[in-house]
Structures are given as structure tokens and as C-alpha cells.
C-alpha positions as CSV (number, residue, x, y, z in Angstrom):
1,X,0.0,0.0,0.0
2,X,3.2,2.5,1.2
3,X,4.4,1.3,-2.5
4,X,1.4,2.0,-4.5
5,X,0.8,5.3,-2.4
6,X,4.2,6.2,-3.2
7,X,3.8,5.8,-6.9
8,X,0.6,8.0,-7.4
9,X,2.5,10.5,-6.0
10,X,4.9,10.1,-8.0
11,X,8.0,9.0,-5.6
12,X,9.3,6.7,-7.7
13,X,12.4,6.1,-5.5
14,X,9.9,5.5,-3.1
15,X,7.5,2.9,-5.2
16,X,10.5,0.7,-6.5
17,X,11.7,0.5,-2.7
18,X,8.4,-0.3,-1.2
19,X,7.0,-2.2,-3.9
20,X,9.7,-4.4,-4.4
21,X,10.0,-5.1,-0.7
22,X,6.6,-7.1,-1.3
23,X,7.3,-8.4,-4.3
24,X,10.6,-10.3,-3.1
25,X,9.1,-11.9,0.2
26,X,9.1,-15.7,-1.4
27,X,5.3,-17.0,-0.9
28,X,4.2,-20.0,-3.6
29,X,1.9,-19.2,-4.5
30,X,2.0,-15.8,-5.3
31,X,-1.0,-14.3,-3.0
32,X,-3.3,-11.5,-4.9
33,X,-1.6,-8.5,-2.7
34,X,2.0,-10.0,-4.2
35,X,0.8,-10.2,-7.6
36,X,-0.3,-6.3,-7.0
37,X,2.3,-5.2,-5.8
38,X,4.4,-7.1,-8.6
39,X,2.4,-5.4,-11.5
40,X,2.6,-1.8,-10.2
41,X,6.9,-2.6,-10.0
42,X,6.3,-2.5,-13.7
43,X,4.9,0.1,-14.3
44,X,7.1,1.7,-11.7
45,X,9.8,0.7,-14.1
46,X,8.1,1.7,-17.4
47,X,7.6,4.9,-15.6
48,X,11.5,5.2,-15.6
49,X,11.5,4.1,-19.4
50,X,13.4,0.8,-18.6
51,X,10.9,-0.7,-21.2
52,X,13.0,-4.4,-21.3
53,X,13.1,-5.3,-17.6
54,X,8.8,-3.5,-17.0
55,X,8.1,-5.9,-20.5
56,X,9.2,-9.0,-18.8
57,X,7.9,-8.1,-14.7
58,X,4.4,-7.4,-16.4
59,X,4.7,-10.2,-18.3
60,X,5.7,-12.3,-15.6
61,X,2.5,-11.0,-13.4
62,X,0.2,-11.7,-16.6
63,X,1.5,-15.4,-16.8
64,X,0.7,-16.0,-13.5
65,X,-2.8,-14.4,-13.3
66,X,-3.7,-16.0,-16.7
67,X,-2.9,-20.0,-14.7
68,X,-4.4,-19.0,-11.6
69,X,-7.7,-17.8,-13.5
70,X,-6.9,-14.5,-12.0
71,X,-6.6,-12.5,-15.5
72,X,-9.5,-10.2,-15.2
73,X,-8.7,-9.2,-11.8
74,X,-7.8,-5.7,-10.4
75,X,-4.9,-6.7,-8.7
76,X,-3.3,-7.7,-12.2
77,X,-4.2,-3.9,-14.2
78,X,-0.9,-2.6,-13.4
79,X,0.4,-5.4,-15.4
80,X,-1.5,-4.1,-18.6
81,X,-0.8,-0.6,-17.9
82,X,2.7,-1.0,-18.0
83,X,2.5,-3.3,-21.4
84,X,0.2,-0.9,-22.6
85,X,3.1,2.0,-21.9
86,X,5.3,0.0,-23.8
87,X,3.7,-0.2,-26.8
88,X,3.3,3.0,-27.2
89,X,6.7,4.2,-26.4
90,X,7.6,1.3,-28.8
91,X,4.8,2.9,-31.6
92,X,2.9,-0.5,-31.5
93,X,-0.1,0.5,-31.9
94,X,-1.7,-2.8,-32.0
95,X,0.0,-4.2,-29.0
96,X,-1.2,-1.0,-27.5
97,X,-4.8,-1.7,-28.5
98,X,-4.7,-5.6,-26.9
99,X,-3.3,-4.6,-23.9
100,X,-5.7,-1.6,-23.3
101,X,-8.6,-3.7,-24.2
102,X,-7.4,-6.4,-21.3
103,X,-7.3,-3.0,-18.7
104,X,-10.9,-2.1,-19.7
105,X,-12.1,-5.7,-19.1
106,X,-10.7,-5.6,-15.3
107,X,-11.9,-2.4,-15.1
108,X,-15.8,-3.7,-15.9
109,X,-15.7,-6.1,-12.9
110,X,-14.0,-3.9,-10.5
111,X,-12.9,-0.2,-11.7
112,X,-11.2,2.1,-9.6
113,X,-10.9,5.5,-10.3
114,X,-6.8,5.9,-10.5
115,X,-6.8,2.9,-13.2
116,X,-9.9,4.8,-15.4
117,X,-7.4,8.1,-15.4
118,X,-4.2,6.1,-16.6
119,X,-6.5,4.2,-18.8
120,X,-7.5,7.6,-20.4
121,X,-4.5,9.3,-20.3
122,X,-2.5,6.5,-22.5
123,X,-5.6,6.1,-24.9
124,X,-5.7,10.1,-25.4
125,X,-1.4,9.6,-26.1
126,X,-2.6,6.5,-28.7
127,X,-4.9,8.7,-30.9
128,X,-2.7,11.9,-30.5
129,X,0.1,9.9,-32.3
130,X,-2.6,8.1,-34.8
131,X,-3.5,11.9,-35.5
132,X,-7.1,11.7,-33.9
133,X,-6.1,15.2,-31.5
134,X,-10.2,15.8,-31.7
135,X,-11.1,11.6,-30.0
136,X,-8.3,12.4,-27.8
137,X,-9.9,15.5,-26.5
138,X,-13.4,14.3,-25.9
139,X,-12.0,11.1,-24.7
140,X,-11.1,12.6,-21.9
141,X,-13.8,15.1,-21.6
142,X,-15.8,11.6,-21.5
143,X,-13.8,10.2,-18.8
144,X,-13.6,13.9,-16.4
145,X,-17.4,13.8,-17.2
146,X,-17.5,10.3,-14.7
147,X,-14.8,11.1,-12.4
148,X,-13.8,14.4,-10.2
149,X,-9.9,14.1,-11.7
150,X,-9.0,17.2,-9.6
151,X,-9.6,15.3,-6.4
152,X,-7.3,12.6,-7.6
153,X,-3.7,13.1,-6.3
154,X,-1.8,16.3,-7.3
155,X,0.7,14.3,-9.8
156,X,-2.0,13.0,-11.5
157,X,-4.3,15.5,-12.2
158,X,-1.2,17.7,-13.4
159,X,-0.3,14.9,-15.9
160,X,-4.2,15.3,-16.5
161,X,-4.0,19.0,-17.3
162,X,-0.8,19.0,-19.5
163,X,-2.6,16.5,-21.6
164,X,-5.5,18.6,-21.9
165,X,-3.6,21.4,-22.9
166,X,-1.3,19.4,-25.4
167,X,-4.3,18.2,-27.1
168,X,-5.9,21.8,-27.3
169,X,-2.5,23.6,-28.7
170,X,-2.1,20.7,-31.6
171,X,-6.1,21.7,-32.1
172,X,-4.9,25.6,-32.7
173,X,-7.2,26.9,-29.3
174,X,-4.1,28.6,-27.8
175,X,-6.2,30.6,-25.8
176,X,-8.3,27.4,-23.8
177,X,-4.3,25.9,-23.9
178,X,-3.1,28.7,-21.3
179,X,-6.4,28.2,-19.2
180,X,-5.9,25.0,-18.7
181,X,-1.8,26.0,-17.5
182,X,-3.3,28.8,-15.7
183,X,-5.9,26.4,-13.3
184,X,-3.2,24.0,-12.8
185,X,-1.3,26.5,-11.6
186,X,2.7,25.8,-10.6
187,X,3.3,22.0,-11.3
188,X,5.4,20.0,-8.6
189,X,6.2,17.3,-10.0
190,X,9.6,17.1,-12.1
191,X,8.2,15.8,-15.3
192,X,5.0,18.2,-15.0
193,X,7.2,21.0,-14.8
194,X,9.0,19.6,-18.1
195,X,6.2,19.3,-19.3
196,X,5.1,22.9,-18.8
197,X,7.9,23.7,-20.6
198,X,7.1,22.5,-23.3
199,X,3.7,23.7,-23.4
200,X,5.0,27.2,-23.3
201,X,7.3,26.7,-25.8
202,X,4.4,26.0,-27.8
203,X,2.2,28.7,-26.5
204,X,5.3,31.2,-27.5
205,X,6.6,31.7,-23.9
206,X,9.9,31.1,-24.2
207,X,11.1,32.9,-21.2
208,X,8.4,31.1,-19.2
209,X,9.4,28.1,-21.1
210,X,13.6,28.6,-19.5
211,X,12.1,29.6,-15.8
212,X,10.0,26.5,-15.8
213,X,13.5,23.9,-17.0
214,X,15.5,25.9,-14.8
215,X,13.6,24.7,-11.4
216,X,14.4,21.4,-12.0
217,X,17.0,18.8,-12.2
218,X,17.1,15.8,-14.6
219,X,15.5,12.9,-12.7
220,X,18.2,9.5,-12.3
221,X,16.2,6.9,-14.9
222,X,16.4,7.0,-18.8
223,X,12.8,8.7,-19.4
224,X,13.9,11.8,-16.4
225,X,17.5,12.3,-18.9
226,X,15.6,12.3,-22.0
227,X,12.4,14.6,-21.3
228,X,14.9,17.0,-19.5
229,X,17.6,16.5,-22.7
């Protein structure tokens, strides 16, 4: 729970730690909480974009579920998630869609609110790189019509916000762009603040664009070097 806690916020030091504390207690077999705990350490570690060792802990998790008739059940999401991740930081698209399609059936039996927003947020990234910006958009729309993202935790609904406002520069509405930057006020979280970077590169704030990069340092993990790069 200290693991999973830790990842929503975005402590990723603090996930991998915790997380993998439960995950190396040897139990045969694994008991649900372990295969949790197991399937959110990949996506801790696709977080960090080490895409070869999350690949094969998710797949690992899924193997297991899928003999224990366990396959459709919550504790195994994190698993898809992270495969999910890697397909589309590997642009397959395909692979994308099966793995997606496996979160959405766990989520029918039991959905929980965190999994619906990553869900969304990875679905919007698929059809922003298929060159749908316009489903992207009301995708999410769709899903912040069901759940109250701003009550989610803080490095969430910042991820939630710079994908908002991605989707509405590459759409030309500038203007409904800085609103959303404006409500989401200073981001916290080193990639969010990359992130607005970005976005104000875009909006044609360059200084803003330099005062935001030069708050933070390059995270330790290939994805931190490379989004700060």
C-alpha cells in the first residue's frame, strides 16, 4: 500500500523501494496483494523508461494471473498498464490496442478511479500519435465527465491538465491551452514541470518556457535524462 501510495505520487524512488520489498518476500503461490504489488513494479519501471526489464515483470504478473484464473482481476491492471506504456513508447499501436482492451475488461468487474485516469490518459497519447487530437480530446472530456480528476492526487491531475492542454495547442485553441496552464497553476512534480515547458514553448513563452526547466534537475532513470535532454 506504502508502494502503491508512493507511486501516485509520483515517488518513484519511493515505489520501486516499497513495492519491491513485497514483491521479493518468497510465498508460492503468489498471494493477490503480491501479484499487485508485482504489477505496479512494472509500471514503476516503465515509468523510468526501462521498457525491457517492465516488459518482462508485467509479463511475468500476466502469466501467472492468466494460470491462476486471475486474469481479469484488479490486482493484475498494473500489469496491462505497463504493457500498454510500452507499446506505445515502442509505436505499436496494435500491441497497444490488446493490452488496453485487457485494462478495460478488469476495469468492468472492478474499476477504480486511478486505473480509469491512466487508462484515459494512454488512450488520449494512442490517438494523439494516430493523428485523432479531436477523439483524444473528448475522450477525456468523457472520462472527467465520470470522475472528479482534480480530487485525484496532485501528480495525477497535473499529468491530466498537460494533456489537456497538449491536445488543445495541436487543435490551434491557444487561448483554452493557457487556461488550462493557468488552473493548474505551478506544477510540482519534475516531469510536470518539463512538461510545462514544453507547453509554453508551444504557446510562444519562451522565457516562461527557461524559468520553468531551470527549477528542476534531470530525474536518475532513462525517461527523467531524456524529457529534461
Amino acid at each position: 500500500a506504502m508502494g502503491m501510495a508512493a507511486l501516485l505520487s509520483g515517488d518513484l524512488e519511493a515505489a520501486e523501494r516499497d513495492l519491491g520489498a513485497a514483491v521479493s518476500v518468497a510465498l508460492e503461490p503468489r498471494p493477490l496483494s503480491q501479484l499487485n504489488a508485482a504489477a505496479y513494479l512494472s509500471l514503476v519501471r516503465c515509468e523510468r523508461g526501462e521498457l525491457g526489464p517492465a516488459q518482462s515483470d508485467a509479463l511475468d504478473v500476466v502469466k501467472d494471473a492468466a494460470e491462476a484464473g486471475l486474469a481479469r482481476t484488479p490486482q493484475v491492471v498494473g500489469a496491462y498498464l505497463a504493457m500498454a506504456r510500452v507499446a506505445l513508447d515502442r509505436l505499436q499501436p496494435e500491441e497497444f490496442d490488446d493490452w488496453i482492451a485487457r485494462v478495460a475488461a478488469a476495469e468492468s468487474v472492478a474499476p477504480e478511479p486511478h486505473v480509469r485516469v491512466e487508462a484515459a490518459l494512454l488512450l488520449a497519447a494512442r490517438r494523439q500519435t494516430a493523428g485523432d487530437p479531436e477523439r483524444a480530446l473528448s475522450g477525456l472530456h468523457a472520462t472527467a465527465s465520470e470522475i472528479d480528476v482534480a480530487t485525484l492526487p496532485r501528480r495525477m491531475w497535473e499529468r491530466w491538465c498537460l494533456a489537456e492542454a497538449d491536445l488543445l495547442v495541436g487543435l490551434g485553441d491557444r487561448p483554452r491551452a493557457r487556461d488550462v496552464l493557468d488552473r493548474l497553476g505551478p506544477a510540482i512534480s519534475t516531469t510536470s514541470v518539463l512538461g510545462t515547458a514544453r507547453l509554453l514553448i508551444q504557446l510562444g513563452d519562451a522565457s516562461g518556457a527557461a524559468a520553468a526547466r531551470a527549477r528542476v534537475q534531470p530525474e536518475r532513470h532513462p525517461r527523467g535524462t531524456v524529457d529534461a535532454a
